[in-house]
N, C-alpha and C positions, 0 to 999 in steps of 0.2 A: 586949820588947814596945814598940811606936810609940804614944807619943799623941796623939792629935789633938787638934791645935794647933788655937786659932780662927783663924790665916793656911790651915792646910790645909783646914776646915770652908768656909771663905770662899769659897777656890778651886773646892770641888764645888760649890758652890751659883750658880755662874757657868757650868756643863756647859751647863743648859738653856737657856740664853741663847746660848754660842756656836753651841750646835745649831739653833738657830732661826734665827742670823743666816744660818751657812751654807746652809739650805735657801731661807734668803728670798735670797739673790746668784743672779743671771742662771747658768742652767745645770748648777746644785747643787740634786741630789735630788728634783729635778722631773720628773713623767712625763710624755714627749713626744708620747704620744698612739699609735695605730695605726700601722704601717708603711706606706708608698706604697712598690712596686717598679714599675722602669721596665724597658721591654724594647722594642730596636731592633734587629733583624736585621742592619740596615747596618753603624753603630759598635760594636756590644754585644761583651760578650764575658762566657762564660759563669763566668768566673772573678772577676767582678766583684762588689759587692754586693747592687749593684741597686738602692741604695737613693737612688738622684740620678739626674736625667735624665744628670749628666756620666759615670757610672760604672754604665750599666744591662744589663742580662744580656743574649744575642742570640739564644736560643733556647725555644720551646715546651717543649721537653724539660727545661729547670730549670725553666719554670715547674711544669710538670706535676710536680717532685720539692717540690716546696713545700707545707708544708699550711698552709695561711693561716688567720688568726685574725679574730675580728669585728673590723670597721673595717675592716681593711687593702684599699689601693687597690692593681690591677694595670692600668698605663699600658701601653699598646703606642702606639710611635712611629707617627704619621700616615706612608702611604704605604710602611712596611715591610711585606715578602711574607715570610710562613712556609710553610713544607710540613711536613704533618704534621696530628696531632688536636693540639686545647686541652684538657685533661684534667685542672683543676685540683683542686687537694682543701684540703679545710676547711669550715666552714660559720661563717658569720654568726651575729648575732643580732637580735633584736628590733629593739633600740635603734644597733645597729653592723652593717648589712648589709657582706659584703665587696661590692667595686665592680669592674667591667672597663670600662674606657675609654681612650681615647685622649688624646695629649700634643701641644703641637708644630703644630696646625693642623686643620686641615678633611676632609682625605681621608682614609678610613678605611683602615686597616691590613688585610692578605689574611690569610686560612687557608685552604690549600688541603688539601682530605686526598687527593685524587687518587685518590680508590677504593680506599686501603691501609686504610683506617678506617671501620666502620661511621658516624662521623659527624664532624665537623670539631670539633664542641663539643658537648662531654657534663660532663652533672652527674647523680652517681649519688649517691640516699640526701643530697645534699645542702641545706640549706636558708638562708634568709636572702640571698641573691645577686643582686645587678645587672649585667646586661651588656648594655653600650651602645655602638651605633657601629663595630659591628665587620665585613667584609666576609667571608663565609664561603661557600666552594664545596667538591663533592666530586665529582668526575666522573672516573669509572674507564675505561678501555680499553672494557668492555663492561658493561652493563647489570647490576646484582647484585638479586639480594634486602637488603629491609633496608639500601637505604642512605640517608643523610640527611643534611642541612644541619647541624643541632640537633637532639640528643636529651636530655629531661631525662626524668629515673629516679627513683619512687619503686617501693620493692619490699622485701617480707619488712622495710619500715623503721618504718612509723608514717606519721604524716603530714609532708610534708615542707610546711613555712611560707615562703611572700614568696620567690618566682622571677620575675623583670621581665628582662623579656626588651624594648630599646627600641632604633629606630632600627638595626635592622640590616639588610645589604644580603646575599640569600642568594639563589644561583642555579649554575642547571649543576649538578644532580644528578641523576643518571639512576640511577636505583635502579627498580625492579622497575617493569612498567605493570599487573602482575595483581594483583586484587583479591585473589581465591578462595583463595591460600597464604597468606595474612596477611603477605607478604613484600613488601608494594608499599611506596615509597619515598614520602620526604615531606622537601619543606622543613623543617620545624618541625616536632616530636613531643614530644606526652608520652604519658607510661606510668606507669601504677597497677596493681600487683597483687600476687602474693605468698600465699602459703600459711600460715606460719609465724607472719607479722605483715601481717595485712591492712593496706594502705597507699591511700593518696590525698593528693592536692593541696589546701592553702587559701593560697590567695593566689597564681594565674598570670597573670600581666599579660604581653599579646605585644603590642604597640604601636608605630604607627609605623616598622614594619619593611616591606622593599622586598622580594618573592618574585619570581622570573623562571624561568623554565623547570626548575622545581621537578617532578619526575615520582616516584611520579605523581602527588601531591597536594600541596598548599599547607602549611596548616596542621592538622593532625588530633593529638586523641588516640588512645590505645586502652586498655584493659582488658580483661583475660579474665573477670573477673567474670563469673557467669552473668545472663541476662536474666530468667530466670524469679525474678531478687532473693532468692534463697537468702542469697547476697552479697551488701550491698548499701553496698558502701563508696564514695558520690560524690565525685566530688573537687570544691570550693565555691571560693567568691568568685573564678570563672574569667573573667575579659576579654583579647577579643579586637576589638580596637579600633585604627583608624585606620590600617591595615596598606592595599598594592597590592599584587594579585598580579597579573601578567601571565602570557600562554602556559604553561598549565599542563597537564600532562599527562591529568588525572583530576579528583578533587574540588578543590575549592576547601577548604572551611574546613568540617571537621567535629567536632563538639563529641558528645563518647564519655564517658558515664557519669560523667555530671556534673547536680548539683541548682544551679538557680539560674545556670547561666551565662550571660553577657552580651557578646553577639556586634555592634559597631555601627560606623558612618562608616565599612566598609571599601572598597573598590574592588575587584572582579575582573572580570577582563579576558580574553575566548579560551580558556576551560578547556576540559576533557575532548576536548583535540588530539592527542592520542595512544593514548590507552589504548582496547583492543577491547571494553571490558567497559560498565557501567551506572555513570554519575559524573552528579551535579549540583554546583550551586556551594557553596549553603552549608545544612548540615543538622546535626539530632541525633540520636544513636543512641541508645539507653538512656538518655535523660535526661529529668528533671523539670525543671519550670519554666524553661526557655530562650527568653530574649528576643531575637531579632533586629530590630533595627532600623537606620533610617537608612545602609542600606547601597545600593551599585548593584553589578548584577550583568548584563553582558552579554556578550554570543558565547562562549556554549556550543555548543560542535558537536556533531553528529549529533541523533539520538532513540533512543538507549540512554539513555533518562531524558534528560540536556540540558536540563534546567530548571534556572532560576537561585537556585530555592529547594523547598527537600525537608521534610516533616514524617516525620521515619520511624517505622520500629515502634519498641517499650515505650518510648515517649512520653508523658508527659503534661502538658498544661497550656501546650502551646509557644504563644507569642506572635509572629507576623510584623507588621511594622508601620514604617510611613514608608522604605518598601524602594522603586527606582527599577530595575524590570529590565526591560531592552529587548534584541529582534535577536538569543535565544537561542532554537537551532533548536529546543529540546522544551517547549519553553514558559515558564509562569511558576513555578508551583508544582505540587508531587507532593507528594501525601497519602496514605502508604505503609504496608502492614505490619502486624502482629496487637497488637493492644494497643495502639494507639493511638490518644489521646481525647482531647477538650480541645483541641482547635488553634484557636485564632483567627487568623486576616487582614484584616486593617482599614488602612485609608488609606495602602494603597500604589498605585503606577502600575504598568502593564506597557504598554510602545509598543512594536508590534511583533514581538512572541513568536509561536514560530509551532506546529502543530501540533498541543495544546492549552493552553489556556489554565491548568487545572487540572484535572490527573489524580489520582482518587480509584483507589486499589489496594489489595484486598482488605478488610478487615470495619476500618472507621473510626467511631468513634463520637462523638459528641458535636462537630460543625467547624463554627465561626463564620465566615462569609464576609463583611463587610461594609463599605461604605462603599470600596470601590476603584474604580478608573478602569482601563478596559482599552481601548488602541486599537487596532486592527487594521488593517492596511492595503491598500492595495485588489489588492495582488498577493498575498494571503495567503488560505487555503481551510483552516477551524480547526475544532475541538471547542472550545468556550468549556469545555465538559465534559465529559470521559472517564469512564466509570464502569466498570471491568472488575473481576471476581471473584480473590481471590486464595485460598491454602486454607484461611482461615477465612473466609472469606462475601465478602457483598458492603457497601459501605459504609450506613451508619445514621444518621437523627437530623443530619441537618445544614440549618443556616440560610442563606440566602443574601440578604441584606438592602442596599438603598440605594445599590448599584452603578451604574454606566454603563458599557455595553458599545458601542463607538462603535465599527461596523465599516463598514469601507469594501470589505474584501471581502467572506469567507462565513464567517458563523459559523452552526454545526451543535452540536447537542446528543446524544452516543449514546453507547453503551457494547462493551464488547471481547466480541468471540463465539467467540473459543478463544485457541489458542496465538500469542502472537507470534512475527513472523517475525523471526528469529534473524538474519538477515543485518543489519537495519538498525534492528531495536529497535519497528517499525509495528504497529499489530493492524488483523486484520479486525473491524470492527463494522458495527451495526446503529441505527437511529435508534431513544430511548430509553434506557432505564431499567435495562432487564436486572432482578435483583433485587434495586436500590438502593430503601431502606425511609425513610418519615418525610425528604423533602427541602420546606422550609420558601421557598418563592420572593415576595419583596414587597418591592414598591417599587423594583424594580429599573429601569433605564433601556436599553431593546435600541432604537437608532439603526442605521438601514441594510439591511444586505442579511443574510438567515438566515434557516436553510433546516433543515425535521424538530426546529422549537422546540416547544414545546409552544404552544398559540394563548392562554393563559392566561399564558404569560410575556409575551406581547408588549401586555398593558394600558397599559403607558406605554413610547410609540412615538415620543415625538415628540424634536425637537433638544435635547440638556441644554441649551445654547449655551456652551457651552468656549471660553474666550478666545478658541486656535489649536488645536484635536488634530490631534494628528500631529506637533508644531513641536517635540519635545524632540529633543537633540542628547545629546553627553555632560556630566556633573555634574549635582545637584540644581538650579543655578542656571539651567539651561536648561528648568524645566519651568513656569514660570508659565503657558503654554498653555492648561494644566490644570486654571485657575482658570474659579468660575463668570460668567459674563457679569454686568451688572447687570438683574435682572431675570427673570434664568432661570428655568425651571420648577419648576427642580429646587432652589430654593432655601427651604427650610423644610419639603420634601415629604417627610420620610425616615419614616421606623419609629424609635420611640427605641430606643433600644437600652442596657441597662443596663452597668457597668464599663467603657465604649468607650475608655478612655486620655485623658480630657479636653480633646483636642486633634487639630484635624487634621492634613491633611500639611505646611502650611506655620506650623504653630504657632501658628494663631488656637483659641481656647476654644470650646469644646463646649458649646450649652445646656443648663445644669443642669435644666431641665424642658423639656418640649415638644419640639416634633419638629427633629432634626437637618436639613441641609441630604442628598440625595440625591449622592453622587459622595464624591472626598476632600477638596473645599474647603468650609468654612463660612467665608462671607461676615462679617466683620466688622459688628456691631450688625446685622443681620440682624433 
């Protein structure tokens, strides 16, 4: 038997010290953090590790075998082209989202899926994830159902947390142009649903992303979820923010069974150029509390709907406000669909909209109209108001407050007296009401030519005095026109009006007491 000597006692008692020292030497025992993998079609090669720009993989297909860990960055070489989907797996966390971006310079890296792949970039059941700066098309031989830019998937998961979707460049998708199969195609998608394990989204951020001939819509959700809220899983903290869409086949930007989403500064440009069916710019379907704002919305084609803003049915509580929509053939806004209450419109512009101004469609209850600016122009012959019957009634209970209707051509007031004509989206009406119930008219400003108004709106007739109406061009920064003269009429004449947003269209403050200003500008110390 060995005994322990105080030279071998000595020795153990020096262990924890050697151990510390080694851990404290550069490159000993230390965790280096989350992985970065690099990827370049050009030099790559799939045999590599990926883990150095000098030594990075060359294909989607290892990425897609990869399940990546929270933190870990995947770099795609600026200016490299893939064919194929992006189809990565893993999820982030909280504190460690995984990241997609680019290396190397400025120009964004390609995915093409060419019509092989229902979408170029899917994230299914995944959560935690950034993907930025990435260039992404899918455009097939011929027209498919279901096909897309981006698709993210929640389903039978739970809730899936923190999807940012930033700066990306998606176009050339030609997926379906029909509504009615639920098969029409989109830029951008998400999806919420599932039998097993009801699912939804918190935390969608799409921002700063460029849309281009996206068919047939821009950005949309969906869920099967029923409407009648049997179901009623929203998906939350939804922004849709600072995105362009140009020439787009169908809708713009639809927001689908969703509480609380926040739609703003977008641009769309030429929508509903393709598809034969009913598309406006930017709307909600099944959702609570949805705020659009500070958005523009022009050239919408045709009048199968063609309005630049939609309130739809099982709606409630939707918010339009500081919106800029000009030069869209169906108008400004559509107030649509059974169960739908609570809409307000306040301190937005419309130049030039044609056809109507705002169409009320079937049993609407409870719409705030207030404090907007509508100009018309003198080659334009309009309904300021449309009111036609849908199968639950006709609309109810609406305000129409503190407006200026500046028409230089004809504005008409009336309602739909049967079926629309199918060919071009038009109805035959009548001057009137039809049996629209409880409409609330004051303070409004009707300037110009208008014809089968009621004699009782036209009490205040005379010039608001607008800077310049008519002088907006494209962006916000073209509308100061809009602004009231000093001196105007219209300057302190309004209806107060309670919860208005504190603010008008150019972000001067709302009188906490007393009468607002008439239009969307309140004059400064006023």
């Amino acid at each position: 038997m060995h005994k322990l000597t105080s030279s071998t006692l000595n020795s153990f008692r020096t262990i924890p010290f050697v151990i510390l020292l080694l851990f404290a030497l550069p490159g000993c025992g230390q965790h280096e953090g989350p992985a970065t993998f690099y990827v370049d079609s050009q030099s790559g090669d799939d045999s590599n590790d990926g883990l150095s720009a000098g030594s990075p993989w060359a294909s989607l297909e290892r990425v897609n075998q990869k399940v990546f860990e929270p933190g870990n960055r995947i770099l795609f070489k600026v200016g490299s082209h893939y064919t194929g989907q992006l189809a990565p797996q893993g999820s982030g966390s909280p504190d460690e989202p995984i990241i997609i971006d680019t290396y190397g310079g400025d120009e964004r890296p390609v995915i093409a899926a060419e019509g092989k792949f229902h979408e170029a970039l899917l994230l299914e059941n995944q959560q935690y994830w950034e993907v930025n700066n990435l260039e992404l098309t899918n455009t097939g031989p011929t027209r498919e159902k279901r096909r897309f830019g981006v698709r993210l998937r929640a389903w039978d998961f739970g809730t899936v947390h923190h999807l940012q979707l930033k700066n990306l460049y998606v176009h050339d998708v030609n997926g379906s142009l029909v509504k009615a199969d639920q098969g029409e195609g989109h830029g951008i998608v998400w999806e919420n649903g599932g039998e097993s394990v009801h699912s939804n989204f918190d935390g969608l951020l799409i921002e700063g992303s460029h849309l281009v001939r996206t068919d047939r819509n821009g950005i949309c959700g969906f869920t099967p979820y029923p409407v009648d809220r049997s179901i009623w899983v929203p998906s939350l903290n939804v922004v849709i923010r600072k995105n362009l869409l140009e020439d787009f086949g169908g809708d713009g930007i639809k927001v689908w069974g969703c509480d609380g989403a926040l739609v703003e500064h977008n641009v769309l440009e030429r929508g509903r150029q393709r598809c034969d069916d009913y598309a406006a710019g930017i709307w909600p379907w099944n959702s609570d509390n949805t705020l659009i704002q500070f958005n523009e919305v022009s050239g919408m084609k045709g009048q199968k709907d063609g309005q630049a803003f939609d309130s739809d049915a099982f709606c409630a509580d939707t918010v339009f406000q500081y919106n800029y929509s000009h030069d869209n053939d169906g108008g400004f806004m559509l107030i649509c669909g059974k169960e739908n209450h609570g809409t307000t419109i306040r301190y937005n512009i419309s130049q030039n909209d044609r056809t109507r101004l705002v169409h009320f469609y079937d049993l609407i209850n409870d719409t705030r109209i207030y404090n907007n600016v509508f100009f018309v122009g003198e080659d334009i012959d309009l309904h300021l108001f449309m009111w036609t019957p849908g199968g639950s009634g006709w609309a109810t209970d609406t305000e129409i407050y503190n407006n200026v209707f500046y028409v230089e051509g004809i504005g008409r007031n009336s309602f739909g007296t049967g079926k629309k004509q199918v060919d071009d989206g038009t109805w035959l009406y009548n001057p009137g009401f039809g049996g629209v119930e409880n409409v609330a008219f004051e303070r409004n400003v009707l300037y110009g030519n208008f014809k089968e108004i009621p004699e009782e709106w036209k009490a205040l007739h005379s010039d608001p005095e607008l800077v310049s109406p008519g002088s907006g061009g494209s962006g916000f920064d073209s509308l100061d026109g809009y602004e009231l003269k000093d001196g105007s009429p219209c300057t302190g004449a309004g209806v107060p009006v309670t919860n208005n947003g504190g603010r008008d269209f150019w972000g001067n403050p709302l009188p906490k007491s007393g009468a607002p200003s008439i239009g969307a500008h309140e004059p400064a110390g006023k």
